[in-house]
N, C-alpha and C positions, 0 to 999 in steps of 0.2 A: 912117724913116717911122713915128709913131704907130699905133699901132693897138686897135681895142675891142673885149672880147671879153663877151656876155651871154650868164650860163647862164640856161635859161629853169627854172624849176621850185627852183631852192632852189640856193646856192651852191656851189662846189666848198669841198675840206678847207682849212684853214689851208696846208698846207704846197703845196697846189697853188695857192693863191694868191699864196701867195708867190713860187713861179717867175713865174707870171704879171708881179707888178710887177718882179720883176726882170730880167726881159726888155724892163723900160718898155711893158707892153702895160695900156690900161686895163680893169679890169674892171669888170662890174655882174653883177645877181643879181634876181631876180623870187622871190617866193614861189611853194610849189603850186600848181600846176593854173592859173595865170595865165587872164586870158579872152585872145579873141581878140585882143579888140581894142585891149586895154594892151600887147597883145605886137607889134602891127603899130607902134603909136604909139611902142611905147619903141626900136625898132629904127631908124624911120625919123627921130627926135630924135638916137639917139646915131651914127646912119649908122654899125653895126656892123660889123666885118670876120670875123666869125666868130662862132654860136651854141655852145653847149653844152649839149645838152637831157639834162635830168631830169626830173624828173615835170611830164609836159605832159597833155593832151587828144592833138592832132595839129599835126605842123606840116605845113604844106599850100603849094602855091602864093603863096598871098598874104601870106601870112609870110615866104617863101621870097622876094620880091620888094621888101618892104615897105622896106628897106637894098639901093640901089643897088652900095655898096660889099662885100655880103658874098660871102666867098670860098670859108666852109667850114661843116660843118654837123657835130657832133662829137656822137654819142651816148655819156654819160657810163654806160656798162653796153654789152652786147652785143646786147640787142633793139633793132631800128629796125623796131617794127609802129606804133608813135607819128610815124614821118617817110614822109612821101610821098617815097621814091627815086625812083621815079620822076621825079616833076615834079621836084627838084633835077638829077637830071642830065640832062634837060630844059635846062635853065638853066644846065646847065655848073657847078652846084656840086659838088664834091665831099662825100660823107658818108662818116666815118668811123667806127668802134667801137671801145670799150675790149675786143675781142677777149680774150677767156682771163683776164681781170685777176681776175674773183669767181670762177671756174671752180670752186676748191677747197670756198670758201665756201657756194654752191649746193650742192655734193655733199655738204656735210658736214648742211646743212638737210634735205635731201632724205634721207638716214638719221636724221638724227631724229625727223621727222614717221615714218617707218617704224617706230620703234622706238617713238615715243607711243603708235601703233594702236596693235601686236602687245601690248605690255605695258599696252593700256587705263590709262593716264595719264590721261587728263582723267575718270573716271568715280570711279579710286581716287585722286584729289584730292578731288574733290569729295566722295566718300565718308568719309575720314578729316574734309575740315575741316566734315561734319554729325555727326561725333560718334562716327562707323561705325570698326567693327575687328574684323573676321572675313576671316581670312585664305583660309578655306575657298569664301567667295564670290567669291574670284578666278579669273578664267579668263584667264588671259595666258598668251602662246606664246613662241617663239623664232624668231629669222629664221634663226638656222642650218637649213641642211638645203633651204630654199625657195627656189625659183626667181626669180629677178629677170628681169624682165620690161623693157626699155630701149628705148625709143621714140625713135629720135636716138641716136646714138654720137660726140658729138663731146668735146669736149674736160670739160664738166661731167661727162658721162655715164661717160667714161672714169675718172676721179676717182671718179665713185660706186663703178662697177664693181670698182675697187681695193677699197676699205673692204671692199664687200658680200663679195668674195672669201677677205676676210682675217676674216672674223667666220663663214666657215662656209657661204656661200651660193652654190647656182650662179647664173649670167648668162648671158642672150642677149640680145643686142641685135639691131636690125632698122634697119637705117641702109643703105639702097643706095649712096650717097654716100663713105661711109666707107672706110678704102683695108683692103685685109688685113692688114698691120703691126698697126692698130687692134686685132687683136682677139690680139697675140701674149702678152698676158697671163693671159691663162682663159677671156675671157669667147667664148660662140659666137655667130655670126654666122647670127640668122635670116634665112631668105629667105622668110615667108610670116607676112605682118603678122596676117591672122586666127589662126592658127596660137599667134603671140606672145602673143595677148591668149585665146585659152583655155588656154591651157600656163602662165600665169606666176601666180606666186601675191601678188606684188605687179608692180604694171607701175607705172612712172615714166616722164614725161613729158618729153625735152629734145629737143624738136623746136622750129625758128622754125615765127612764123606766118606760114603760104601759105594761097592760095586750094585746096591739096590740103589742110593739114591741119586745118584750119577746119572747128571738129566734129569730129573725127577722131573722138573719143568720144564714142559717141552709141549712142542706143537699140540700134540692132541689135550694136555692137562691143563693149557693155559685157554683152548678151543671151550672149556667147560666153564671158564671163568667168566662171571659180571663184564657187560662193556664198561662198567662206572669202576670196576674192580682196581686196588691195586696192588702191587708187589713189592715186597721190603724181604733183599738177602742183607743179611748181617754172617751168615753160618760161611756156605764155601762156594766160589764163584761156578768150580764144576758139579753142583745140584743145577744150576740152570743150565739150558741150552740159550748162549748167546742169541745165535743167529734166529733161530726160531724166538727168541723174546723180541728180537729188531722187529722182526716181521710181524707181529701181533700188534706191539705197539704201532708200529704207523699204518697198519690196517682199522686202529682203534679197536680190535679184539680186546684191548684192556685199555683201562685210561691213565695209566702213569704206574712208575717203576722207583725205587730206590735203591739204590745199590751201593752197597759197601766192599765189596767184592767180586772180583775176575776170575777168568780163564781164559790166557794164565794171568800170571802179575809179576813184574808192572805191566799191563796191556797195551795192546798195539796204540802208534799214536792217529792210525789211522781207524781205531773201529768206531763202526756205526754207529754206535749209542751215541757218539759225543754230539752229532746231527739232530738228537731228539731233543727238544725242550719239554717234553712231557718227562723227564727222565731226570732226578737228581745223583748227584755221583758225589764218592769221597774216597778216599783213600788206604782202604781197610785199616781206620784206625777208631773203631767204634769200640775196642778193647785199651787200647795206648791212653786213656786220660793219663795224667798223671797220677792220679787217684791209685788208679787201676793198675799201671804202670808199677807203684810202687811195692803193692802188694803183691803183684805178682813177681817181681824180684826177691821181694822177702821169704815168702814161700820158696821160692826153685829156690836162692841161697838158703835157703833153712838146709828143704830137703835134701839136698846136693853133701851141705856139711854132716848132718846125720849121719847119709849111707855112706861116707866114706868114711867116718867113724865107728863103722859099726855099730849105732845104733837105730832103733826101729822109727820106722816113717808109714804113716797114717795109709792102710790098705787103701784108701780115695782114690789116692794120687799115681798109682801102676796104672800103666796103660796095659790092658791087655789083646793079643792078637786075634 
């Protein structure tokens, strides 16, 4: 039996396309942020048997229905706050993730955004390429010695935790969830989240988003926080309250922020944050290395070909509602 697979949002790597036709399974591809309504149209034209979502908006219900024929719903990365789980399995779709695949890749972004604060990067860039060279106007630090601060202890966080350990630094993480094995490395296991966030001297963000962490940082959490403290989201732009992080930061309630991720995205070209220079930004692509990139192609194409062959794919990789 033929079958068609759409990733929505930008195509999978060469080499996972390639399993793809070699499986005889057909594929397509949509550009970024597709609208609505190209995405109901092009599904219900190619009567899909499976999505692969990349950079969407949301898939919803009527996306989710729009292909009588489709069977699976495969998020190309480990967030599904872009897919209603729900309403698929509702509908008996299954949704899957490339569980663990950028894991390393995350962790290694998420110590550089740490390491551009602490050594003020974007400030002695722009300082040398105006002309500037006084060494004495430097004030940059060291992460040795400082508390890492880890919001989520899974499998990214665990990978930071190594690095941070190995350059000097201690860790606590705050993961209910997490088993105790988790923490048989160095890193300690807090039990009182406020506690986490005025104790750490950088806090990093690898939580999914819930209707618990929604905001999770916000006026009163970041009020507990270090004035020297800083802030690294690598996880999902709505765990933070924008506005409330503007307002701390140029209150100096905290002394610099890193951020990988918005709400929403792409972000306004008017917000605030771009006014901070205490503030570094990138692009949420702290998972896209190439590296990373590839492996998680090869996994969604793996899994993708599996379940529509009927056969069995590693329980990990279900997302459940």
């Amino acid at each position: 039996m033929a079958f068609t697979v759409i990733s929505l949002g930008g195509p999978v790597t060469a080499a996972g396309e390639a399993m793809l036709r070699a499986a005889g399974i057909t594929s397509l591809s949509t550009g970024p942020y597709p609208a609505k309504a190209d995405v109901i149209a092009l599904l219900a034209e190619h009567q899909a048997d499976a999505v692969i979502v990349r950079l969407v908006d949301r898939i919803d219900a009527d996306i989710l229905k729009a292909s009588p024929r489709l069977k699976l719903v495969h998020k190309h990365g480990a967030g599904t706050n872009d897919i209603d789980v729900a309403a698929a399995q509702a509908l008996g779709i299954p949704v899957l993730a490339a569980v663990g695949a950028n894991a390393h890749s995350v962790a290694e972004h998420a110590l550089a955004l740490m390491f551009a604060l602490v050594k003020d990067m974007r400030r002695q860039d722009a300082f040398v390429r105006g002309g500037g060279w006084a060494e004495k106007a430097y004030r940059g630090g060291e992460l040795r010695g400082r508390m890492l601060g880890l919001v989520g202890f899974g499998l990214i966080a665990r990978n930071l935790a190594r690095m941070a350990l190995a350059i000097g630094m201690r860790v606590q993480a705050y993961d209910p969830f997490a088993p105790d094995d988790a923490f048989a490395d160095g890193a300690v296991r807090a039990t009182d989240l406020d506690a986490l966030f005025a104790t750490s001297d950088v806090l990093s963000l690898h939580c999914p988003l819930t209707e618990d962490t929604r905001n999770l940082v916000n006026a009163r959490t970041l009020g507990l926080m270090k004035p020297s403290a800083l802030l690294i989201n690598t996880a999902r732009g709505e765990v933070v309250d924008e506005p409330a992080l503007c307002a701390a930061l140029a209150a100096g309630t905290i002394a610099g922020a890193g951020l990988d991720t918005f709400a929403p995205e792409p972000p306004a070209p008017d917000n605030p944050l771009w006014q901070l220079d205490t503030v570094i930004l990138s692009p949420h692509i702290g998972g896209v290395t190439e590296e990373a990139r590839g492996e998680v192609s090869l996994i969604t194409c793996g899994n993708v070909i599996a379940f529509l062959k009927g056969e069995s794919v590693p329980p990990r990789f279900f997302v459940r509602g």
